[in-house]
N, C-alpha and C positions, 0 to 999 in steps of 0.2 A: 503493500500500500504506500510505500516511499517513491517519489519523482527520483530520479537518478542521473546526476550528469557527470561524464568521466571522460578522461583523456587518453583512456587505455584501452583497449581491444579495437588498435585503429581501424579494421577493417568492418567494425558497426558504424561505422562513419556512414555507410550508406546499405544496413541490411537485406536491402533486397539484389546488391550485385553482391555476397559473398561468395565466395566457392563452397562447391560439396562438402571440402572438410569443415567448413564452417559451420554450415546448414542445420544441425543437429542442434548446437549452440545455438543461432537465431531462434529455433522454434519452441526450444525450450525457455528462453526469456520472452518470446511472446506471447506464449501459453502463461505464464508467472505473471507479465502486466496484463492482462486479459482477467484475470482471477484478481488480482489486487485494485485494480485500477489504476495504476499506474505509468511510468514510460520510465523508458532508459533513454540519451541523448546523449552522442558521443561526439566529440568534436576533438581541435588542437591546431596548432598552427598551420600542421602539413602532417598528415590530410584535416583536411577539415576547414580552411580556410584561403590557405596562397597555393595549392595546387587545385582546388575544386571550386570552391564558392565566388572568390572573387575574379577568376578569369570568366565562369560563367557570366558572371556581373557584368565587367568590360566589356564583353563581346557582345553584350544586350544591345549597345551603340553601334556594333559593326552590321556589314550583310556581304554574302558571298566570303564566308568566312574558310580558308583552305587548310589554315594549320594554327594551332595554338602549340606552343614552345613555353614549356616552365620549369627555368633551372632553380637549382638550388646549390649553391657553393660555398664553401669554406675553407682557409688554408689551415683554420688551428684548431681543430676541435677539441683542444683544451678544456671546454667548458661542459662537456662530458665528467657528470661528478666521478665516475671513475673508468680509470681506460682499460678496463677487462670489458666495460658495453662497448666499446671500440672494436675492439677485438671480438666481440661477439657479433656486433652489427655488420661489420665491413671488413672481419679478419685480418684489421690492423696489431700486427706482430708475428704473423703464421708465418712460418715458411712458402714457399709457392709451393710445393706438394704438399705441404695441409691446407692450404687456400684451393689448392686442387682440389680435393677430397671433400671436399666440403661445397664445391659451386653447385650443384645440385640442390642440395640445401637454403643455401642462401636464395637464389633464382625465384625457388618457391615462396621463400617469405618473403621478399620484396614485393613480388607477386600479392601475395596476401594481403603486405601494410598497402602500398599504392594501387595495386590495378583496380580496388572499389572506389577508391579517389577520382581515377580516370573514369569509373563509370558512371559516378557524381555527377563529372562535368558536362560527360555527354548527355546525360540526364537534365543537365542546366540549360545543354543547349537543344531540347527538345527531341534528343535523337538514341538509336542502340549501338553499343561499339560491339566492334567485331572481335575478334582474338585478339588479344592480347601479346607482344612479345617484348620478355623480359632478357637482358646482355649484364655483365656483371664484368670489371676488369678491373684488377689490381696494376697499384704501381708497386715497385719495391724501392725499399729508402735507400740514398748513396752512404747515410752513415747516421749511428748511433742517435737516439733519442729516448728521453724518457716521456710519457705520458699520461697523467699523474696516475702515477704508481707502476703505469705498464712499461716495463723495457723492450723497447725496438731495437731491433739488432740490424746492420749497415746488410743490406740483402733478403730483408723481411717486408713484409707487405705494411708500408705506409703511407699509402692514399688507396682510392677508390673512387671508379664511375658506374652509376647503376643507369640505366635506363627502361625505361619501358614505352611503348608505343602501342598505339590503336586507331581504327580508323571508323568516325562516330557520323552518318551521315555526308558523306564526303570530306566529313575535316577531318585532318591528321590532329592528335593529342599527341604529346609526347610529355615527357618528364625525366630529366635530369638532375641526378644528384651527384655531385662531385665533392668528396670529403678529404681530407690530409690531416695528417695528424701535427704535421707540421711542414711550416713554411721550406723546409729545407730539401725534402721529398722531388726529385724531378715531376713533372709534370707536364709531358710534353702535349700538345695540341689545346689543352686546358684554354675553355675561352676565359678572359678575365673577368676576375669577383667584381661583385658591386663595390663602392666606394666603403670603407672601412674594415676590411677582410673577408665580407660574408654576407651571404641573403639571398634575395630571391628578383628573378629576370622572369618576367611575364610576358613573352611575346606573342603577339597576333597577327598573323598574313590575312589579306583578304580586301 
């Protein structure tokens, strides 16, 4: 019988596009607010705002709209209260055969947190996306860093780019996440952060 609002199970950001593995979980909290009266209402910065909601927003102005482009970048992800979620999110400190062994994995939860974001938007802009394709690329560091508390070794995974794309009505979505643990990490082709090391590029063709 409690209202519910949480920053956590990104992927209720938008209930009705979860995946299968989810599906079990949705129904089972629908069934629960259904009997209570209730809602659960999950939102966050991304998803839940600068990848879904306020690009649909934007594009309310546009027409003949072919592609929405929404990075998200960072050089220090310092502000990670601790860098074993680093290392859990984006396999910053693996080895590249444990970042190997592991893309599988990750693919899928990116998958998970973003692609109901993506299905948000196309939902924003009145439309169904189709498949979904998710890419995952590690960079490795040229030398030593720590990240509060995680040690990166000169030859371990320290940055990362995820992507995922879909196509919703004729417009391309896409979503780029570009992370580093630190400034020092090469980073070759990397378009450039917003102005103060990090944030979010919302762009629209059309």
């Amino acid at each position: 019988g409690i209202n519910v609002v949480a920053s956590t199970l990104l992927p209720l950001v938008h209930p009705i596009g979860v995946s299968p593995l989810m599906a079990p979980a949705v129904e089972r909290i629908e069934a629960a607010g259904q009997r209570g009266g209730a809602t659960l209402y999950v939102t966050g910065v991304n998803p839940g705002c600068l990848l879904d909601v306020i690009p649909a927003l934007v594009a309310g102005g546009c027409r003949d709209i072919t592609a929405i482009d929404v990075t998200e970048r960072y050089d220090d992800i310092s502000w990670y209260s601790e860098g074993a979620l680093a290392r859990d999110l984006f396999g910053i400190s693996l080895t590249p055969e444990a970042a190997a062994a592991m893309r599988d994995a990750r693919l899928m939860m990116m998958g998970e947190y973003f692609g109901c974001a993506l299905k948000l938007l196309a939902h924003g802009l009145g439309a169904d996306i189709g498949p979904i394709t998710t890419t995952f690329e590690p960079f490795l560091a040229a030398e030593p860093f720590l990240l509060n508390g995680l040690k990166v070794e000169a030859g371990t995974v320290g940055a990362a780019h995820a992507q995922l794309r879909g196509v919703a009505g004729g417009t391309t979505l896409t979503y780029h996440e570009y992370v580093s643990g630190s400034t020092t990490v090469p980073r070759p082709g990397w378009p450039d952060p917003p102005r103060g090391g990090g944030g979010y590029v919302i762009d629209i063709t059309g």
